[in-house]
C-alpha positions as CSV (number, residue, x, y, z in Angstrom):
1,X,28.0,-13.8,-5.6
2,X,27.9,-10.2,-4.0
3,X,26.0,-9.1,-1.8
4,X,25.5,-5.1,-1.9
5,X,23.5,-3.2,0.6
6,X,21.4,-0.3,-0.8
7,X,23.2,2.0,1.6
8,X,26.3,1.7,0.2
9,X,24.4,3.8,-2.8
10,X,24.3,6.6,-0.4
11,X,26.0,9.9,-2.4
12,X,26.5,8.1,-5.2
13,X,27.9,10.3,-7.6
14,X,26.8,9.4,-11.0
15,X,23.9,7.2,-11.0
16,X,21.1,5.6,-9.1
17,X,20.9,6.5,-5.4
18,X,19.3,5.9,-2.0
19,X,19.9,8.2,0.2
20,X,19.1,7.7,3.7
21,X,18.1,10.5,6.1
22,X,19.8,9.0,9.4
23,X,23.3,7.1,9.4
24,X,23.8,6.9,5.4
25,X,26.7,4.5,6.1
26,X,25.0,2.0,8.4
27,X,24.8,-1.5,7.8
28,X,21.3,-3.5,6.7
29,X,18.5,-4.5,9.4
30,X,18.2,-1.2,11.3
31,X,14.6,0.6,9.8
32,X,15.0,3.8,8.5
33,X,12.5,6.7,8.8
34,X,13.1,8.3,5.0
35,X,14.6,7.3,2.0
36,X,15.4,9.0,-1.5
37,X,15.4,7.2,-4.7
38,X,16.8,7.7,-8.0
39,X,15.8,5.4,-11.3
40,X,17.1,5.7,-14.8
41,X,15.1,5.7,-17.5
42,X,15.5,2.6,-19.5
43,X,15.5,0.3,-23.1
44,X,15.1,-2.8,-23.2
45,X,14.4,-2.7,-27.4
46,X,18.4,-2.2,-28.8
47,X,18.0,-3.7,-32.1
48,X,18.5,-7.6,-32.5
49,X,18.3,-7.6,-28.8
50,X,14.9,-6.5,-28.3
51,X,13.7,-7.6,-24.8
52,X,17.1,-9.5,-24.2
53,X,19.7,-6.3,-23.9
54,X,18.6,-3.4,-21.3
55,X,20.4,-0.3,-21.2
56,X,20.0,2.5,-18.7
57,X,19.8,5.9,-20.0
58,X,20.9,9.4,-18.0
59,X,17.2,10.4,-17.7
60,X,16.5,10.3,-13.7
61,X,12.9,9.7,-11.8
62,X,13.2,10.6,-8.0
63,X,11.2,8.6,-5.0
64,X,11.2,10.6,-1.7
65,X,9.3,8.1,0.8
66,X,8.9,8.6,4.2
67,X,7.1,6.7,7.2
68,X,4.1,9.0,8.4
69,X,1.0,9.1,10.2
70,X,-1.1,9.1,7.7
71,X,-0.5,7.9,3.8
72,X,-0.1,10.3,1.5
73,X,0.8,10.8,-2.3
74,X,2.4,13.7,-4.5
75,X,3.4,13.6,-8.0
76,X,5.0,16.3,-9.9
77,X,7.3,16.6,-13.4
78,X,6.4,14.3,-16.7
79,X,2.9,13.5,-17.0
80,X,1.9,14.5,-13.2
81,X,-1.7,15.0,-14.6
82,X,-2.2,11.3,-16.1
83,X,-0.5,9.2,-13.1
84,X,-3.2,7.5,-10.5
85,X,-2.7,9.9,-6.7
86,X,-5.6,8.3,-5.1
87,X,-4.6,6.3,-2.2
88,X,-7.1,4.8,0.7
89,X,-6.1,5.0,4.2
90,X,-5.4,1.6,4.2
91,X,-2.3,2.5,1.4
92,X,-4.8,0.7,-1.5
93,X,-3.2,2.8,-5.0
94,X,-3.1,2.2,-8.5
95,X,0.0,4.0,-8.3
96,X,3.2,1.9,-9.2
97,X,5.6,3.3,-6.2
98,X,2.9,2.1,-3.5
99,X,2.7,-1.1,-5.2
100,X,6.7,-1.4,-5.0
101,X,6.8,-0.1,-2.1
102,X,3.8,-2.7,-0.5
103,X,5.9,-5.7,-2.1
104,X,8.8,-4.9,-0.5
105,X,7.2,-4.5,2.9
106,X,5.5,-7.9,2.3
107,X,8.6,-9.2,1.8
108,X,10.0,-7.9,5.4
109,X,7.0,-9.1,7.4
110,X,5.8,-5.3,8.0
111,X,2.6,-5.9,7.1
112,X,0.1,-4.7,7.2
113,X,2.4,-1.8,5.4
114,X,3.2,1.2,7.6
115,X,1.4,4.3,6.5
116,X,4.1,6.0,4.3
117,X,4.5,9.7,2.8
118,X,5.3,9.5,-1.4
119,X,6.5,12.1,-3.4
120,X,7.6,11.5,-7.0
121,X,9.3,13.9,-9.5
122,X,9.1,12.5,-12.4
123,X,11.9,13.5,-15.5
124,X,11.1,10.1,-17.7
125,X,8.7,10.6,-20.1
126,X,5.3,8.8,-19.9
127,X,4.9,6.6,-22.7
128,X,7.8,6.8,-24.7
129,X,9.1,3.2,-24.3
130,X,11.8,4.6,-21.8
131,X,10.4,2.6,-19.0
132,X,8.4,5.2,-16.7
133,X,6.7,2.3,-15.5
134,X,9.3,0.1,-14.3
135,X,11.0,2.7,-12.8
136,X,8.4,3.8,-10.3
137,X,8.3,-0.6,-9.3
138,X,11.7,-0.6,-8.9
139,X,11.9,2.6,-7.0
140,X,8.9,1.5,-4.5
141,X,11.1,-1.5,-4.3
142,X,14.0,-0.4,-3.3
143,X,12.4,2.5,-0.8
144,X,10.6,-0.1,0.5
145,X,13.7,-2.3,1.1
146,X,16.0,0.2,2.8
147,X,12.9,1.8,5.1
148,X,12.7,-2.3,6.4
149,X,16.5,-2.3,6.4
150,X,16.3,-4.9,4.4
151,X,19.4,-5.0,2.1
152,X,19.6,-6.4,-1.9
153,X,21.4,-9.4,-2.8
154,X,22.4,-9.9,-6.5
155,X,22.1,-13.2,-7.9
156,X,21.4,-15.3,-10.6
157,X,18.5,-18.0,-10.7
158,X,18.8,-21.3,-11.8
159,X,22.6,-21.1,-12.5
160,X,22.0,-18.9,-15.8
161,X,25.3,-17.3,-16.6
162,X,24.7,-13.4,-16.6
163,X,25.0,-13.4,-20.5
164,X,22.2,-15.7,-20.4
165,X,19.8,-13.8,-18.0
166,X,16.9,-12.6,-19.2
167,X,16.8,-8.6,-18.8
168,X,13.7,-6.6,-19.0
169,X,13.0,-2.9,-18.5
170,X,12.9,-3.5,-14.4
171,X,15.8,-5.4,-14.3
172,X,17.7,-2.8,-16.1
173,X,16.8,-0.3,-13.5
174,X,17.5,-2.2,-10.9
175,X,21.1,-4.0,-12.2
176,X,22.1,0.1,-12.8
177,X,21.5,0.7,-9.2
178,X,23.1,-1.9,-7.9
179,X,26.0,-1.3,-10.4
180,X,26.7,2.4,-8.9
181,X,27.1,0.7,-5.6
182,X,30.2,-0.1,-6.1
């Protein structure tokens, strides 16, 4: 089982990244005040493996969140006009980052979530079945995780051999990320 810290993505030169705006090479637990993202697009519908093989394809949303005063949301690229920017002061969205992102400070006991400042530029089409949707999740996710300090472990549940885990459109994302972190 490894255990992989999202900082080690920092300057990753091919694919998925988090880049951290103070000390890119620290270790896990120390709270960060910015954080950049990048998510493949993805398919998770190759043929006789539909919704059982994922791939990850070199089409790249970006996730710049960082802690502010005041929450804020900007989206701009594919399909800016059609995604939810609304956000209450108390960080209530529709958007899919903010939900991420509000999981994953759930899941570090900041909570209520710390008022954050989301911009999004989006390359992967709305859609089109390349996963738009589960990559703004698993970006909020993974922002969310490294502004906690919180690092990623990858494992397998219920002793399921990695051929035999299940592997959605999130997943996919997510396993590409931690795969560049290598």
């Amino acid at each position: 089982q490894h255990s992989l810290a999202i900082i080690a993505c920092t300057m990753s030169s091919e694919a998925a990244s988090a880049t951290v705006s103070q000390q890119p090479q620290a270790s896990a637990g120390i709270k960060r005040s910015k954080v950049v993202v990048r998510v493949p697009a993805t398919s998770a519908n190759l043929g006789p493996g539909f919704d059982a093989l994922g791939m990850a394809i070199d089409i790249w949303n970006e996730f710049t969140v960082e802690r502010a005063d005041n929450f804020s949301l900007s989206v701009e690229g594919e399909g800016a006009s059609m995604i939810p920017v609304a956000i209450g002061p108390d960080g209530e969205s529709k958007h899919l980052v903010i939900q991420g992102l509000r999981r994953a400070f759930e899941y570090a006991d900041e909570v209520p979530m710390p008022p954050v400042k989301v911009t999004t530029r989006n390359m992967v089409p709305l859609c089109s079945g390349l996963g738009s949707s589960s990559s703004a999740i698993v970006g909020g996710l993974v922002a969310g995780l490294v502004l906690a300090g919180k690092e990623m472990k990858a494992k397998h549940t219920s002793g399921a051999p990695a051929a035999k885990a299940p592997i959605n459109r999130s997943a996919t994302g997510l396993i590409r990320i931690l795969n560049s972190c290598r």
